[in-house]
C-alpha positions as CSV (number, residue, x, y, z in Angstrom):
1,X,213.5,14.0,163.5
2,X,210.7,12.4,165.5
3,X,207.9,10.3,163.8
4,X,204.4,11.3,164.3
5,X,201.8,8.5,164.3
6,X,198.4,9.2,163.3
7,X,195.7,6.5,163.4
8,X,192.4,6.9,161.6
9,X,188.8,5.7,160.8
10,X,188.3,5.0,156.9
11,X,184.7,3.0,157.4
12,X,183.0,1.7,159.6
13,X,179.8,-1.4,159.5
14,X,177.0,-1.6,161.2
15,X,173.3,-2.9,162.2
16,X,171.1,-0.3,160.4
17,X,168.4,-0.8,162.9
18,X,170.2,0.2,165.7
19,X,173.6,1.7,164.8
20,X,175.7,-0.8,166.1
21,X,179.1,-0.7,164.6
22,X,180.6,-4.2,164.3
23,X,183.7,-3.7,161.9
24,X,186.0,-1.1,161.5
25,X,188.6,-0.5,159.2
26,X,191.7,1.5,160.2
27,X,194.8,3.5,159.1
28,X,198.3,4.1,160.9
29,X,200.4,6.3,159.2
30,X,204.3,6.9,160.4
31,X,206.0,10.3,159.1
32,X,209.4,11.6,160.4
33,X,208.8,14.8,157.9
34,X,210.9,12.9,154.8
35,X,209.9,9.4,155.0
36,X,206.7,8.2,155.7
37,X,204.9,4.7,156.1
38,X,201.5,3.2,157.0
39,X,199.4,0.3,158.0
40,X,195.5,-0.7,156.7
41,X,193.4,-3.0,159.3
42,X,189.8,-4.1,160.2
43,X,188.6,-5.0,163.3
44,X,185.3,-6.3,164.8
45,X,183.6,-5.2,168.1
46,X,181.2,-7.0,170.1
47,X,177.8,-6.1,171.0
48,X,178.3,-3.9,173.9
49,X,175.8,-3.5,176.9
50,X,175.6,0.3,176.6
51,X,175.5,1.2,173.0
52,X,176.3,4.5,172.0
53,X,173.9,6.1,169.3
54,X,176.0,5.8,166.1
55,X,175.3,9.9,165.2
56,X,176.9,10.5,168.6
57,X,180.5,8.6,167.8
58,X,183.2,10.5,167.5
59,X,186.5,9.1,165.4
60,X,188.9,9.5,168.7
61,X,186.0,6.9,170.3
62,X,186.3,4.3,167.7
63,X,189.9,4.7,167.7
64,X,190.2,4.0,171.4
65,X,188.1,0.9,170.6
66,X,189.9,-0.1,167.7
67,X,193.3,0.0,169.9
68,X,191.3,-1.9,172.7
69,X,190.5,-4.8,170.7
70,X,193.8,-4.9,168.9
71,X,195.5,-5.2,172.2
72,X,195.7,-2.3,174.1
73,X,199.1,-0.1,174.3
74,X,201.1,-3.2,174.3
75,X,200.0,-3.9,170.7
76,X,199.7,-0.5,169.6
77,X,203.4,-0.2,170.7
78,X,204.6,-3.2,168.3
79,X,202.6,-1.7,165.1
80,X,204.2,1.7,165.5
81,X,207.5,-0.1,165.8
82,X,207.1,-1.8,162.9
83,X,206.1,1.4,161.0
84,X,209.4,3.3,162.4
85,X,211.2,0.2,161.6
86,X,210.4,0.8,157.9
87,X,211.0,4.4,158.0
88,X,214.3,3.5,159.0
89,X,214.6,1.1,156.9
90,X,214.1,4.1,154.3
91,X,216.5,6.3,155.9
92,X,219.4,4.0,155.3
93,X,218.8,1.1,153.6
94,X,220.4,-2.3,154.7
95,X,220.0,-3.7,151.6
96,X,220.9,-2.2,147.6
97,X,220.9,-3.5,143.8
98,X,222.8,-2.7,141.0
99,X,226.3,-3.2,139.7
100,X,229.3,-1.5,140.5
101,X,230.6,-0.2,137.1
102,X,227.4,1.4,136.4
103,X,227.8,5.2,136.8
C-alpha cells in the first residue's frame, strides 16, 4: 500500500506588533493504512521584504516556507524517506528479541 505523507503546522511565533512569524514548529506524519510514523521540527524564517498580514496566512503557506528553509524538495525527499524507512522497518522487522523455547 502506498504511504501518504501529511505535513502540518502545530504553532507558530511571532512579533506581536507586526505579525511576523519567526519560528515554526512542524509535523510529518507517514501512514501506509497499518503502520504509521512521524517527525516533530521547528524552524526559523527571516524577516521577509513583503510581509504577509499574519490573519491572512494560510497553513499550505507556512508549509511551503517551512519546506523552503528546510531545504527544498531535496530535503523534504530525505525526511519522507526516513519516515517510510521506519514504516518498513515496522512491516518486517530486521531485528527481534526473545528466546527460542518460549512459546
Amino acid at each position: 500500500m502506498a504511504t501518504t505523507f501529511t505535513w502540518g503546522i502545530n504553532t507558530l511565533e511571532r512579533e506581536t506588533d507586526d505579525g511576523f512569524v519567526f519560528n515554526a514548529h512542524y509535523t510529518v506524519n507517514a501512514n501506509d493504512g497499518t503502520y504509521s510514523s512521524g517527525a516533530y521540527g521547528s524552524v526559523g524564517f527571516q524577516r521577509p521584504d513583503n510581509l504577509i498580514p499574519y490573519a491572512d496566512l494560510t497553513e499550505d503557506t507556512v508549509i511551503g516556507w517551512v519546506k523552503e528553509a528546510l531545504g527544498g524538495d531535496e530535503k523534504v525527499s530525505e525526511i519522507e524517506a526516513a519516515l517510510q524507512a521506519q514504516i518498513d522497518e515496522q512491516r518486517a522487522p530486521s531485528k527481534a528479541a526473545g528466546v527460542p523455547w518460549a512459546s
